[in-house]
N, C-alpha and C positions, 0 to 999 in steps of 0.2 A: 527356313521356315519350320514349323513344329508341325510334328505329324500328325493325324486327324484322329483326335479323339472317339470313343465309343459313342461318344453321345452326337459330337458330328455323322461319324459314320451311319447311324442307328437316324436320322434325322435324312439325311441323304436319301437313303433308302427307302424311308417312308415316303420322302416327294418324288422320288422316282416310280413307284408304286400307285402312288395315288393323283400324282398330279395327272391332267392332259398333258398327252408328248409333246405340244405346241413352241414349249421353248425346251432348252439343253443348258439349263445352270453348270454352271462351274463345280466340282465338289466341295467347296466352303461352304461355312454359314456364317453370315455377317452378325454380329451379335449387339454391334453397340459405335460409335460416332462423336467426332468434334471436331469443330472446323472442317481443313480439309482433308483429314482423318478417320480411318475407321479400319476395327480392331475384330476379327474373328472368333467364331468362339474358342477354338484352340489359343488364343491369346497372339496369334501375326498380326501385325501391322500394316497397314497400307495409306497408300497416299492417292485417292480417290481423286480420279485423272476423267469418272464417267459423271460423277454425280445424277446418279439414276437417269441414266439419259437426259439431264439439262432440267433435271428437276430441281435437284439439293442446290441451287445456284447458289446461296449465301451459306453453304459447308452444312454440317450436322449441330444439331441441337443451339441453333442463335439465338442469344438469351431472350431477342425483343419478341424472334417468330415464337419461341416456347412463351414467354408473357403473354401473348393474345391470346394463343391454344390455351393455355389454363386457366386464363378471366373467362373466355368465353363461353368455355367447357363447364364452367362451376354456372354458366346463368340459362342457357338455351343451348340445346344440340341440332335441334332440327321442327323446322316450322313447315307447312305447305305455301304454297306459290298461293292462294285464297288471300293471307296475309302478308303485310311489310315485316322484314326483321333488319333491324338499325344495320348491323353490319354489311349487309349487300346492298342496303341505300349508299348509305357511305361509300362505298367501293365503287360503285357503277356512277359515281358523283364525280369523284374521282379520276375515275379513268376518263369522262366525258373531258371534263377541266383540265387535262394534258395532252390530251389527244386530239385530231378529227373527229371525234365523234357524236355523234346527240344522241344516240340510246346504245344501250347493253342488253346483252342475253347474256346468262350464266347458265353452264351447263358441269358436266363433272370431267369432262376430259377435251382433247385435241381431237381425236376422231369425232366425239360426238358436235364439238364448236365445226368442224367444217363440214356436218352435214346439215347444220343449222345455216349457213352458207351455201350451200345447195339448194336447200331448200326458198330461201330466202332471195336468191337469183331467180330463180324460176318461179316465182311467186309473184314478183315482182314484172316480172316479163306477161304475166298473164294477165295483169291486173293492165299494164298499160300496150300491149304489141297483139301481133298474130300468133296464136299458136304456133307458129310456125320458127318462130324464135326463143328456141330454148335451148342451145347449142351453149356447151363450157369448154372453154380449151384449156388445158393444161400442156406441162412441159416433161419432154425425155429426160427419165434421168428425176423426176420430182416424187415426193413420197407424202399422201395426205395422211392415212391413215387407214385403219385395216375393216371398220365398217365395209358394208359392202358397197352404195357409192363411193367413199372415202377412196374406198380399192379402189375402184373404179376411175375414180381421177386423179390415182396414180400412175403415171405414164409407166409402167415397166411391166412388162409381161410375165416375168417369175410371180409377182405377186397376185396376178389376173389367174393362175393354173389352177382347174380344178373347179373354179368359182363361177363357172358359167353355167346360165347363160346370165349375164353381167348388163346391168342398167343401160339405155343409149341414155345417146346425149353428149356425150363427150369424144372429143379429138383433143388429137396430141400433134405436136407443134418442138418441133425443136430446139434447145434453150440458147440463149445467146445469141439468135441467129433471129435479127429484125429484119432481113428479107423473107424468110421461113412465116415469120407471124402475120407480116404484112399481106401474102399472098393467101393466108389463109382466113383470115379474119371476115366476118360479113354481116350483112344484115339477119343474118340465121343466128348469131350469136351473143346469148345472154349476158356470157358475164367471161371475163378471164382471168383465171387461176393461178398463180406464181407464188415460189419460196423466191425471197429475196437474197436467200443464202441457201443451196440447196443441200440437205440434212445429212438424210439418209443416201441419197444418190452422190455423197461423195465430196462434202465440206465443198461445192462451189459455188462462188458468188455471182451475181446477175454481174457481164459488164458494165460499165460508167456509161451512161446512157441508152440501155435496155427498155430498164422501167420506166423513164421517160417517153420513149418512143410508145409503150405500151398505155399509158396516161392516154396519148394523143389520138393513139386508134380507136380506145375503148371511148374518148370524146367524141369520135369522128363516126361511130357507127352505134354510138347510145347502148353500150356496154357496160358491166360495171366490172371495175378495178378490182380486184379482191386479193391480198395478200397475206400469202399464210407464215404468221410468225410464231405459231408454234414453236419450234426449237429457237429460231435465232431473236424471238422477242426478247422483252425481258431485260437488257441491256447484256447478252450475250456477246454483243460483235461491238459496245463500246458506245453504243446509243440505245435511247428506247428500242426502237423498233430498226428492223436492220434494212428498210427500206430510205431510212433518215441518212443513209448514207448520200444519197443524190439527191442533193437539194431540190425542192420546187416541187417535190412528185408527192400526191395526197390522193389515197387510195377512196373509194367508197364504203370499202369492206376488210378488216381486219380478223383473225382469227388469233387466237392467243388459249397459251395453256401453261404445261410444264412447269415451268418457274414460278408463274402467279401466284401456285398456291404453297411456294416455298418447302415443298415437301407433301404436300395436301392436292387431296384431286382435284381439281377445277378445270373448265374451259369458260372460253367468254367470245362473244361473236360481238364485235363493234362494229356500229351502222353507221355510215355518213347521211348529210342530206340526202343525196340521192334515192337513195332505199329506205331512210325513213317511213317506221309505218308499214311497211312490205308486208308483215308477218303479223295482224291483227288476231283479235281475241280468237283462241281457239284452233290456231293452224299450227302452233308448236309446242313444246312442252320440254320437263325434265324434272321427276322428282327431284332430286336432290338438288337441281341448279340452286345456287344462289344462299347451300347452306351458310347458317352463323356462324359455324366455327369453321369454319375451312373463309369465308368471306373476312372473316375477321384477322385470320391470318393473314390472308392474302393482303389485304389494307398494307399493313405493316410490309408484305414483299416488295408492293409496289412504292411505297418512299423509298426503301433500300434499294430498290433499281433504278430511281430517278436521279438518284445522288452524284452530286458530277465527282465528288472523290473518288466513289465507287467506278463512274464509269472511266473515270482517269487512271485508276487500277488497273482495267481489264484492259487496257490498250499497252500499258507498260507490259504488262506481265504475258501478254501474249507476244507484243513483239520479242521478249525475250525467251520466249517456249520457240517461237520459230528460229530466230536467230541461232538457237542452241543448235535444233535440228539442222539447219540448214550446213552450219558450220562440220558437223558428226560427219552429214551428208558428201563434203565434198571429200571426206578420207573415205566413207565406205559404200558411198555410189549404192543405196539400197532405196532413194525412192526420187522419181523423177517428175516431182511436182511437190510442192509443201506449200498450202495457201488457207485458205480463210480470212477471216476479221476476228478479230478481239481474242474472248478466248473461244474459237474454234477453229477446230486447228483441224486439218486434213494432209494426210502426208502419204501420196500415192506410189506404189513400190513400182520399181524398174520392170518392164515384159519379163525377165528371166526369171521373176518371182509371184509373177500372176497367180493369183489363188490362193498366196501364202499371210495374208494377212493375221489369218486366226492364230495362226503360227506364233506371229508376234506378240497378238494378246495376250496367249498363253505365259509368253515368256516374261510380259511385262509382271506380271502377276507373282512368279515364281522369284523377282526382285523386288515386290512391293508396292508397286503399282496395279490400281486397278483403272482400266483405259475400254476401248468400243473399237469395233470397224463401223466404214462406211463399206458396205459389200466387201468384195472377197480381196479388195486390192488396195484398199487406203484404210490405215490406221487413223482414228478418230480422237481427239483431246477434247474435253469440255470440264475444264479445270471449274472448281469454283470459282464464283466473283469475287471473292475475299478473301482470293489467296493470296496468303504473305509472301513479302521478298525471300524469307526463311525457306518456306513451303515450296516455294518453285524452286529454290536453290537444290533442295534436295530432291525435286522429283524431277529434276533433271539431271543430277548426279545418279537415279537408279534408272532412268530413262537410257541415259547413256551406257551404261553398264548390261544392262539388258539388250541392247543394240548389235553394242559389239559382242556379247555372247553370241547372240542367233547368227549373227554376220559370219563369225570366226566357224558355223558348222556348216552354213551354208554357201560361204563364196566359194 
């Protein structure tokens, strides 16, 4: 790689200086993007294995998402919620017409769509129960977002430090384990919370009849369903929604972000009958929800993620990301689980290497790849949706390369 320019370093320094220390960028600065591609200001190359955490799903700069951003951008940038503007009719039309759903909230992010979901449980509960039922359960090991509810009904306690004293209301429930939910569940409980794929806590998926049994409890005790597809909506895991995995199961409540807006902020909270109506004039809000130019982009994400080519891509291309690994795996025994759906990939290092995840980021990076952890022990993959048989060819040629480097310092 090319060493870091004045003007990188002189850039570095200033965000180190001026940013909040809340995150710890890498020393690069990304300059520029195509496809699954994108190029430093130093002029390195990479093969963008994160896509801004599951945002860039259709790669950099796609000529249809740039056509909307540019029409849109020349006619309206932003309207108040007082008014309709065509493009977030259209979209919320849309998503009703493929989905479960009969109404849409647009908001601008993933955190703020599942505190709109929060909100909207317990809004709902009050309008028809006893106060007494306003209990959300979520799952060990699941990540909402960094709001303070949001924290909150993220089951992991490093993210809760510091943050208290932290909203009630919420129990946690351990994932994959339908005697665990079953025992807990009750007539005190509003609504329940589940990643169908869980993200941040470590690329794992709900098992083959989880979310069904969960369908039947939240039937059985006048719950509502609410799944957060956040990271694995989108056609991430090789369908809409990664709860389409196990037929028959139709949530009440959907959350969706990241990808919708192809690059662009958005969240969107989808209602089903159930909840229909829950959130009448005046009990929620969002300036920006429902902007025309990020709505109009989004329009355009959402065909491109409904595409069955598209979603026949992501299922090829992933089993061949795992396949690759798995194969690496049985010569250099560095990680003792590699799972997911579609493209996401989760690849959990052996006990002897607990901790070392970041380790591996580092190194992918220094080959070319830019990649994610899920915590400090599973390397994370969320390739674009539109990556080429080329594109994976080669980012598993420096994937491999990079593997056996760290393996060769550290076995």
């Amino acid at each position: 790689m090319v060493a870091g320019t004045s003007n990188t370093e002189s850039l570095v320094r200033a965000g180190q200086k001026n940013y909040v220390p809340n995150y710890a960028p890498k020393p690069i600065v990304l300059d520029h993007g195509r496809g699954a591609r994108v190029w430093d200001l130093d002029g390195n190359e990479y093969l963008d294995l994160s896509t801004g955490i599951a945002v860039n799903a259709f790669g950099h700069q796609h000529p249809e998402l740039l056509d909307a951003f540019m029409t849109q951008g020349q006619k309206l940038w932003h309207a108040s919620n007082i008014y309709y503007v065509e493009p977030a009719v259209r979209l919320a039309e849309e998503i009703v017409e493929a989905t479960f759903a009969e109404q849409v909230f647009f908001c601008n992010s993933g955190g703020e769509a599942i505190e709109a979901a929060i909100k909207l449980v317990r809004k709902r509960s009050s309008l028809h129960f006893p106060e007494t039922k306003r209990e959300i359960i979520t799952f060990e090991g699941s990540f909402h977002g960094r709001t303070l509810a949001a924290v909150t009904a993220t089951a992991q306690p490093k993210y809760h430090e510091g943050f208290e004293p932290l909203p009630g209301g919420f129990s946690y429930c351990a994932f994959n384990d339908p005697g665990a939910i079953e025992a807990m569940i009750s007539e005190q409980t509003c609504a329940v919370m589940v990643e169908p794929v869980q993200g941040e806590g470590g690329i794992t998926p709900a098992r083959q009849g989880f979310l069904g049994h969960l369908r039947s409890l939240c039937d059985k005790h006048d719950a509502l369903l609410v799944f957060d597809e956040i990271q694995c909506g989108m056609s991430r895991t090789g369908k809409l929604f990664g709860y389409e995995w196990e037929p028959g199961v139709v949530p009440d409540v959907v959350t969706m972000a990241k990808a919708l807006g192809g690059g662009l902020p958005i969240g969107a909270l989808l209602v089903g009958k159930k909840a229909a109506g829950a959130l009448p004039f005046g009990s929620h809000g969002s300036t920006f929800g429902g902007n025309p130019v990020v709505t109009a982009v989004a329009r355009v994400a959402l065909r491109l993620a409904r595409s069955p080519e598209l979603q026949s891509n992501v299922v090829t291309q992933g089993e061949r990301f795992r396949s690759s690994l798995a194969g690496l795996n049985e010569e250099l025994g560095l990680f003792k689980d590699i799972r997911g759906r579609g493209l996401m990939i989760g690849a959990e290092l052996v006990d002897s290497y607990t901790g070392k995840a970041g380790e591996l980021l580092d190194r992918c990076t220094e080959y070319g790849l830019l990649v994610l952890v899920a915590g400090p022990d599973v390397l994370r993959l969320l390739p674009p949706l539109t990556i080429t048989d080329e594109e994976t060819h080669t980012a598993i040629e420096r994937l491999e390369r990079a593997l056996r480097s760290w393996s060769a310092e550290n076995g």
